[in-house]
C-alpha positions as CSV (number, residue, x, y, z in Angstrom):
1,X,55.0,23.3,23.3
2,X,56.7,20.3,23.5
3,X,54.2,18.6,26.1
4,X,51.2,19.4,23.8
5,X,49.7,16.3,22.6
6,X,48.5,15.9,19.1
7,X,44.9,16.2,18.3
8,X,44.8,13.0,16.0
9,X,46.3,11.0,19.5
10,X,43.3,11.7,20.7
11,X,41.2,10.5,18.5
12,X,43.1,6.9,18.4
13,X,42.7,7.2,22.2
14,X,38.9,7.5,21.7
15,X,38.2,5.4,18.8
16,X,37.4,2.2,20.9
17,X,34.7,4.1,23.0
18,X,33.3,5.8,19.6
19,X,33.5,2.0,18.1
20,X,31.6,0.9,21.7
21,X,29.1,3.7,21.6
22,X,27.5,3.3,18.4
23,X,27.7,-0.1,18.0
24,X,25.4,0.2,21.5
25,X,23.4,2.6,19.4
26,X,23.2,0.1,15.6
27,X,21.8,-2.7,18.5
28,X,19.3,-0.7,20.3
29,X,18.2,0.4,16.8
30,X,17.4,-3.5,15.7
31,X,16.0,-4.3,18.9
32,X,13.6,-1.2,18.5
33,X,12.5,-2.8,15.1
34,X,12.7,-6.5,15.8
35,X,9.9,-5.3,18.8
36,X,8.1,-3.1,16.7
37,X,7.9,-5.7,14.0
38,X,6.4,-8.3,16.6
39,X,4.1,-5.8,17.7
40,X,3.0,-5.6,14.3
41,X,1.8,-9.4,13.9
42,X,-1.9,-9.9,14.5
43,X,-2.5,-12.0,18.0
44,X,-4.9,-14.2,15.5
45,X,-1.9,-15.0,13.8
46,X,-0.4,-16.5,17.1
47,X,-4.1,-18.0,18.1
48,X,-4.3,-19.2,14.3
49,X,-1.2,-21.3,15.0
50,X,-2.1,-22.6,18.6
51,X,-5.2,-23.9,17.4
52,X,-3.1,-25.8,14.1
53,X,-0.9,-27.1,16.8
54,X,-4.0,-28.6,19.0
55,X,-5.2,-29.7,15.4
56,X,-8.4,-27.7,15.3
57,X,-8.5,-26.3,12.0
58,X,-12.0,-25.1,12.6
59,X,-10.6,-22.3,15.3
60,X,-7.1,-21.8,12.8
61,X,-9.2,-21.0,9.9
62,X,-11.7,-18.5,12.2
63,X,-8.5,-16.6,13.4
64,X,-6.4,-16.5,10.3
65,X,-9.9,-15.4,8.0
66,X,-10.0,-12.5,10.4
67,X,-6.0,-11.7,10.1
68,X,-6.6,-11.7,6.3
69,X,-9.7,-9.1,6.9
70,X,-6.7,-6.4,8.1
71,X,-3.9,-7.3,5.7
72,X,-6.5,-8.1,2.0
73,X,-3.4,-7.6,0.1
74,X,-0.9,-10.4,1.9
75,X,-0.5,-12.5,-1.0
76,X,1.0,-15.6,1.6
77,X,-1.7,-15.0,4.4
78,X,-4.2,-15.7,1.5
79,X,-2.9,-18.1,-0.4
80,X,-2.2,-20.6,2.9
81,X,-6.0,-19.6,3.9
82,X,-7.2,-21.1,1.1
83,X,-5.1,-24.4,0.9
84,X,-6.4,-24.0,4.7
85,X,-9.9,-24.3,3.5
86,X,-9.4,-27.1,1.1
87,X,-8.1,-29.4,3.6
88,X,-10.8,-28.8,5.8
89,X,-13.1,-29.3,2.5
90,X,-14.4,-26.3,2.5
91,X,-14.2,-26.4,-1.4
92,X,-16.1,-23.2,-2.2
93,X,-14.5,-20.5,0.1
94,X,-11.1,-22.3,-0.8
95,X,-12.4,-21.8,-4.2
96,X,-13.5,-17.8,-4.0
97,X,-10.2,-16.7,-2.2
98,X,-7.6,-18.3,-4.8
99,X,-9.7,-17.1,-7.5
100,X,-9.7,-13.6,-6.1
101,X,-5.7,-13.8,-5.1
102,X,-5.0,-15.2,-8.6
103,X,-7.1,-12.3,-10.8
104,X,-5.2,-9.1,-8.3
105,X,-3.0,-7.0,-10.2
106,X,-0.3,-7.2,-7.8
107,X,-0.6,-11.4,-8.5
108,X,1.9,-12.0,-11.7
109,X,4.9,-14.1,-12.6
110,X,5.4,-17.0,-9.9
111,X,3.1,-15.6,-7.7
112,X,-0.1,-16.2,-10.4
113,X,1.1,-19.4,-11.1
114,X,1.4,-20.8,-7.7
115,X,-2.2,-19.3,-6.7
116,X,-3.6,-20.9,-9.6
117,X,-1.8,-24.2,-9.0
118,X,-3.6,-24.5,-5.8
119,X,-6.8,-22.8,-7.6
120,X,-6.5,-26.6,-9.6
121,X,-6.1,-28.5,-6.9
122,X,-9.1,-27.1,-5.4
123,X,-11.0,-27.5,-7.8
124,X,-9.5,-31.6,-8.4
125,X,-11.0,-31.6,-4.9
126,X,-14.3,-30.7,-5.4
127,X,-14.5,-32.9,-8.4
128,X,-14.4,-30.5,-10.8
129,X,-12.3,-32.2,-13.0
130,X,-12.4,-30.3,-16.1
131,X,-11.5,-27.2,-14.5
132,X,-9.1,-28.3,-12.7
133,X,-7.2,-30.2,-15.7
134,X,-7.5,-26.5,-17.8
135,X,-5.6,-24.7,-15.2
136,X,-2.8,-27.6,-15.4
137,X,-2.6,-27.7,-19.0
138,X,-2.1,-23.9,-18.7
139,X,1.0,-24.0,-16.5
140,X,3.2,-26.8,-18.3
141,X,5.3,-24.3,-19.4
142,X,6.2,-22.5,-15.8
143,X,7.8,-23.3,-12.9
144,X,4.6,-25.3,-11.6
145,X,4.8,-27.8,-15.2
146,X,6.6,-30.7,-13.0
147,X,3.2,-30.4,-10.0
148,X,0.5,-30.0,-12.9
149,X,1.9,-32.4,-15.3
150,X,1.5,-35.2,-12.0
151,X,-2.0,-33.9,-10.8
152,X,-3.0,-33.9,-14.7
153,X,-1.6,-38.1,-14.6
154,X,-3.9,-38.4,-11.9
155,X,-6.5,-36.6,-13.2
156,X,-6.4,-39.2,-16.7
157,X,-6.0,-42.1,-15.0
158,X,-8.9,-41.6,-12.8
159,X,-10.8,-40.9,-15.9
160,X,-9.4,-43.7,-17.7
161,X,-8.4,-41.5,-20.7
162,X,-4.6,-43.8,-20.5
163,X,-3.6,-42.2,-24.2
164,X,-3.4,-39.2,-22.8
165,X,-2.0,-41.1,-19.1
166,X,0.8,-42.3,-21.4
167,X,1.8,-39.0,-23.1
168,X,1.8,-36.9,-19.5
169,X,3.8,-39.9,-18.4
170,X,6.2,-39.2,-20.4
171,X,6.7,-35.5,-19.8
172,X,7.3,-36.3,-16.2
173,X,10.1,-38.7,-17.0
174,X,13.3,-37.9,-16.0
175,X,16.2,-40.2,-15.2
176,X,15.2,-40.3,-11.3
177,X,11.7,-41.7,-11.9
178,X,11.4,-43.0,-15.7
179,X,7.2,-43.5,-14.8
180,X,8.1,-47.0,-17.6
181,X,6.3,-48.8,-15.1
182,X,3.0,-47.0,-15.2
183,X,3.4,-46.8,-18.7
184,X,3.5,-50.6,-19.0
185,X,0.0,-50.5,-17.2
186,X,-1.4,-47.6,-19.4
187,X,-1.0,-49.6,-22.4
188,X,-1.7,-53.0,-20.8
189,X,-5.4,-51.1,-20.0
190,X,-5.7,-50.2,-23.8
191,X,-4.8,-53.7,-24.3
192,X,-7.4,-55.0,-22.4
193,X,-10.0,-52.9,-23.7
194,X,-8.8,-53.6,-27.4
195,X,-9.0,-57.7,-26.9
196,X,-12.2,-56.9,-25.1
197,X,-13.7,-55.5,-28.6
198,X,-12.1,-57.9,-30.6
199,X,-9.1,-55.6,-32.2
200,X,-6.6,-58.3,-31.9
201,X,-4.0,-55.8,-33.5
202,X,-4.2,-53.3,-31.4
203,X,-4.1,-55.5,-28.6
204,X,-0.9,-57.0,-29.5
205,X,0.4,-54.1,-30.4
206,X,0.3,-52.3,-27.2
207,X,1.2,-55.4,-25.6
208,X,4.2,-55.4,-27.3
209,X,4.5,-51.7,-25.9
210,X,4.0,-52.3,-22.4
211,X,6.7,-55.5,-22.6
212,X,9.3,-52.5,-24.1
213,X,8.3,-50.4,-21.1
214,X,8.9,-52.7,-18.4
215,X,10.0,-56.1,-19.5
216,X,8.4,-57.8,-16.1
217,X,5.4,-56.6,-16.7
218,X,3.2,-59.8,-16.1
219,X,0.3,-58.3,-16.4
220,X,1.0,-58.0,-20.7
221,X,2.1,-61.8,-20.6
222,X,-1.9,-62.8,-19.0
223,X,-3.0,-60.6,-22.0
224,X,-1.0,-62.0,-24.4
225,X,-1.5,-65.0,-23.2
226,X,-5.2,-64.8,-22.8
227,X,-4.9,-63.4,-26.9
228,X,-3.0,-66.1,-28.3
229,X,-5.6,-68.4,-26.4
230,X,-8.3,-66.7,-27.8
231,X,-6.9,-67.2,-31.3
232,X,-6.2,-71.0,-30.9
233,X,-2.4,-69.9,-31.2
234,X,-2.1,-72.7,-27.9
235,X,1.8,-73.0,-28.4
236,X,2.0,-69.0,-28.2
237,X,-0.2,-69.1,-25.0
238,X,1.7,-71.4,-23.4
239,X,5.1,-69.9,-24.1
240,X,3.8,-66.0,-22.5
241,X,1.7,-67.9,-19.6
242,X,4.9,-69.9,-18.5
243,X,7.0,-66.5,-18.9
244,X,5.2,-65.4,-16.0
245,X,7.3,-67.7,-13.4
246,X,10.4,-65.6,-14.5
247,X,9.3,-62.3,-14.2
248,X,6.9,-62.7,-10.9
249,X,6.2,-66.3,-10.3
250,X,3.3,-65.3,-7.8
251,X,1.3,-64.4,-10.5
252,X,1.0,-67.8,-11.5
253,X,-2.0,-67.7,-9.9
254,X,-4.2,-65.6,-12.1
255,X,-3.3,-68.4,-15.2
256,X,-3.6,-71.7,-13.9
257,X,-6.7,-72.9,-15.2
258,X,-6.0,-71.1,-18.8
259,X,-2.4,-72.5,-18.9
260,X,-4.1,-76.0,-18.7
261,X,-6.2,-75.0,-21.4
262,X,-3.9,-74.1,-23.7
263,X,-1.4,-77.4,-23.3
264,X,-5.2,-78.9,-23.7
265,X,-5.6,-77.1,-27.1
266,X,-1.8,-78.8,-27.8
267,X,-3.4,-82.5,-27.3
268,X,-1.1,-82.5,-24.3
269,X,-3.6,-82.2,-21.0
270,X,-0.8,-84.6,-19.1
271,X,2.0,-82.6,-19.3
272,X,-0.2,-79.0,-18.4
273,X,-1.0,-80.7,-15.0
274,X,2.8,-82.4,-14.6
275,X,3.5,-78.7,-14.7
276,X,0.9,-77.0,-12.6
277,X,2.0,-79.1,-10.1
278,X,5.7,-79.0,-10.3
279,X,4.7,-74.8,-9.9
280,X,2.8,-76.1,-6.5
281,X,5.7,-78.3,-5.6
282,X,8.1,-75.4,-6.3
283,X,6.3,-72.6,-5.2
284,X,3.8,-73.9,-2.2
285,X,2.6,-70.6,-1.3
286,X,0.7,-70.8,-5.1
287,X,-3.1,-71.1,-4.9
288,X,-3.8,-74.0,-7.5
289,X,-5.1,-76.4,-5.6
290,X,-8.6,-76.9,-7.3
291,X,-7.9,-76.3,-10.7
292,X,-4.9,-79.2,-9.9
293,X,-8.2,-81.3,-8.4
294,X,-10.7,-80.6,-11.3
295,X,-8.0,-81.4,-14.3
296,X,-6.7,-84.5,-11.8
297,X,-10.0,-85.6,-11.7
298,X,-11.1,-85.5,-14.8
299,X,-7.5,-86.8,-16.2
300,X,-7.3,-89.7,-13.5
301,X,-10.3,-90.5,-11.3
302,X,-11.1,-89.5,-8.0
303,X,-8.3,-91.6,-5.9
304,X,-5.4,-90.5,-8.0
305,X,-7.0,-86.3,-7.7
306,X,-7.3,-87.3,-3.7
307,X,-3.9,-88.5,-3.2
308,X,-2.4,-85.8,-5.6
309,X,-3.9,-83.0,-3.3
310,X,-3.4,-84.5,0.3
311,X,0.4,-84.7,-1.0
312,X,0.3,-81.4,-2.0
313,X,-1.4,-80.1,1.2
314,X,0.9,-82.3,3.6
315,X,4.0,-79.9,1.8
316,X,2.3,-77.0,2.7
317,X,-0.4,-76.8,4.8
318,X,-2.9,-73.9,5.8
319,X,-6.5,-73.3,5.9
320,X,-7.5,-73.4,2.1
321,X,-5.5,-76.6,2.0
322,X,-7.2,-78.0,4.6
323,X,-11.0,-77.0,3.6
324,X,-10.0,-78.7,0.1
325,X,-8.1,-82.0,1.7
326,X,-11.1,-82.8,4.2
327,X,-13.2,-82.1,1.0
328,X,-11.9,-85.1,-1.0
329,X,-11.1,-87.1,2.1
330,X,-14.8,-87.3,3.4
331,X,-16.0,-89.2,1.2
332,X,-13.9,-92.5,2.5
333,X,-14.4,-91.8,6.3
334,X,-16.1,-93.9,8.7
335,X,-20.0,-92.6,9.0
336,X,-20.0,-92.4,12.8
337,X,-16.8,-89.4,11.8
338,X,-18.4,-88.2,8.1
339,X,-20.6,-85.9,9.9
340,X,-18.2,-84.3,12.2
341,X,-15.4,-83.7,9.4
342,X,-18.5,-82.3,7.5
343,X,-19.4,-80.1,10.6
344,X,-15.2,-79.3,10.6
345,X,-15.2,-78.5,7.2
346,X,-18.3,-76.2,7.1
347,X,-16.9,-74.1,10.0
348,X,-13.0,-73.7,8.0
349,X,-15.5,-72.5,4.8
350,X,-17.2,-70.1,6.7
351,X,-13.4,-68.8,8.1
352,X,-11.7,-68.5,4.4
353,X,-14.8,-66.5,3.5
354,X,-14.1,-63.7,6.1
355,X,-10.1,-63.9,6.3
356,X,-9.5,-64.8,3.2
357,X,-9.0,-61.4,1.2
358,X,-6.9,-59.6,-1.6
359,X,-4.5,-56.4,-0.1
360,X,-2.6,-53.6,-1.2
361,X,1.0,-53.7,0.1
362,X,1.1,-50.2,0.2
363,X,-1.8,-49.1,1.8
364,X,-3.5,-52.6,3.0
365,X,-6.5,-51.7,1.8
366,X,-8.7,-54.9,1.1
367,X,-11.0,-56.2,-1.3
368,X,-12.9,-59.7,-2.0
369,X,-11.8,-58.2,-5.6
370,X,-8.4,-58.4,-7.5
371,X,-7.2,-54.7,-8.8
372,X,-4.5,-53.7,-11.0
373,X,-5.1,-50.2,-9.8
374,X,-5.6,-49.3,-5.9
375,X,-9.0,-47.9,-5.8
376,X,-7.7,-46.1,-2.5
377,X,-4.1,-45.2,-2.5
378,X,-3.7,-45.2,-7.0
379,X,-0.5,-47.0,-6.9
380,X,-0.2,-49.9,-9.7
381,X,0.5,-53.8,-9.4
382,X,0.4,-53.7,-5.2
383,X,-2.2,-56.1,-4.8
384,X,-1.1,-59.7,-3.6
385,X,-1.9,-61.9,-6.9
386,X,-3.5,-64.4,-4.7
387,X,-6.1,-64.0,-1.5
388,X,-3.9,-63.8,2.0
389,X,-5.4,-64.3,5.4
390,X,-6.0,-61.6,6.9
């Protein structure tokens, strides 16, 4: 008939409701999962993360120890329960669980290396150095080599071991961080320790090394210096002390007294204190004041060392200035004042002694003590070169 419609019409007339209908179907299918999957999740999961949030690690590591009792096999749950653990120092359970995760059959590839990774770290926290620094040797040549080789630098340098220091250093570097700076220090400490024991060659030589590394290194220009001076090479002395003012003239500070020395050992004590003073006329924050009083003093008398330093203080002043000016001015005061200025001066002592300090830029930690190395935050050369008040 001619009014008969097609079957196939039909089903083009339906197709948007068939579309409709299971895409309805495909959606209530995902929500069905999406809720069974939340279901799923331990509440001491959720309870494990409120208490992290309210920073109670105590309670987090309670709920998520008891989440881990239901799922022993959850590689993740396990290994952030142990890291967990070592950050509350909780060493030896942190210790037990990586251990365990690491040795389970199921734990291979990436997955073994990252458990023992943190294994190593754990044990680096409980001071269990040698452990530690086997496991890192053993993944240099993963995906966790970049992590070990830096906890294994760490690891060196806090044992002082800076031959090995320098070679890890040099695996790590990369054209981002070159580590030449730390391995100007490394060899500046086996310099030290070499011109310590009286192996001038070896000294020199890893002078030399450190000044290839990182040519403003002044910290190999005081050894070098403090070398040359030790070998009555004077000239030599005097040409890597007076490098310093080029590379950090701050540092200046550490080699007064030996710079004079060595223009002494030249026959030329005049023109070593012309230019410890020029360095305080130039740079007034320098702390040379009393080895510019001692030499004055002993070069010119005690009138011509007073006048040198009031000048000097007048340019600059600040408490260390002032304790040493009232120092060399006391003398020539009236008697009914002497005891007052003495009085004055006693009470700006007693202050330099307790503001007067050393501090890391980095972490501000301070110290009575010069460091190379900061005892608390490891980072090399931060210290200010001279005390600062604090």
């Amino acid at each position: 008939m001619e009014n008969d419609i097609p079957a196939w019409w039909v089903l083009i007339a339906l197709l948007p409701f068939i579309c409709f209908a299971l895409g309805w179907v495909a959606a209530r299918i995902d929500m069905k999962t999406v809720l069974k999957q939340a279901k799923s999740i331990p509440t001491g999961f959720y309870a494990s993360l409120e208490a992290l949030v309210d920073r109670n690690t105590g309670k987090a590591a309670h709920e998520l120890a008891e989440v881990a009792d239901l799922q022993p096999q959850s590689y993740d749950l396990n290994l952030t329960l142990g890291k967990l653990y070592r950050s509350r120092g909780e060493n030896d359970k942190a210790i037990r669980l990586l251990k365990t995760l690491s040795e389970l059959p199921d734990t291979v590839g990436d997955k073994k290396q990252r458990a023992l990774f943190e294994l190593g770290k754990t044990y680096q926290s409980a001071g269990l150095v040698d452990r530690a620094e086997q496991i890192f040797l053993a993944l240099q040549n993963g995906n966790m080599a970049k992590g070990a080789r830096e906890h294994l630098l760490h690891i060196y340098q806090q044992d002082r071991d800076w031959e090995k220091a320098v070679e890890t250093a040099q695996l790590l570097s990369h054209d981002e961080q070159t580590y030449q700076f730390e391995i100007a220090q490394f060899h500046c400490e086996i310099a030290q320790a070499a011109l310590f024991k009286s192996d001038i060659d070896t000294a020199r030589s890893h002078i030399q090394t450190a000044l290839s590394a990182n040519g403003k290194c002044c910290r190999a220009n005081i050894i070098l210096g403090d070398l040359e001076l030790k070998q009555g090479n004077y000239a030599a002395a005097v040409t890597a002390y007076t490098a310093i003012e080029k590379q950090n003239h701050a540092y200046l500070n550490m080699v007064g007294e030996r710079l004079y020395d060595a223009y002494d050992g030249l026959k030329q004590p005049e023109e070593g204190l012309t230019v410890l003073i020029g360095y305080m006329q130039t740079f007034p924050q320098l702390d040379l004041l009393n080895v510019i009083y001692e030499k004055s003093l002993l070069l010119h008398g005690e009138q011509k060392a007073n006048e040198t330093i009031a000048e000097l203080v007048r340019a600059k002043p600040d408490l260390n200035g002032v304790y040493r000016l009232l120092g060399v001015q006391i003398s020539g005061l009236n008697p009914v004042w002497k005891a007052d200025a003495d009085m004055i001066r006693g009470v700006v002592g007693r202050q330099l002694q307790k503001s007067w300090m050393y501090r890391c830029r980095n972490c501000h930690f301070k110290s009575q003590v010069f460091f190379w190395h900061c005892p608390a935050c490891n980072k090399w050369e931060t210290f200010t070169p001279g005390r600062i008040e604090i």
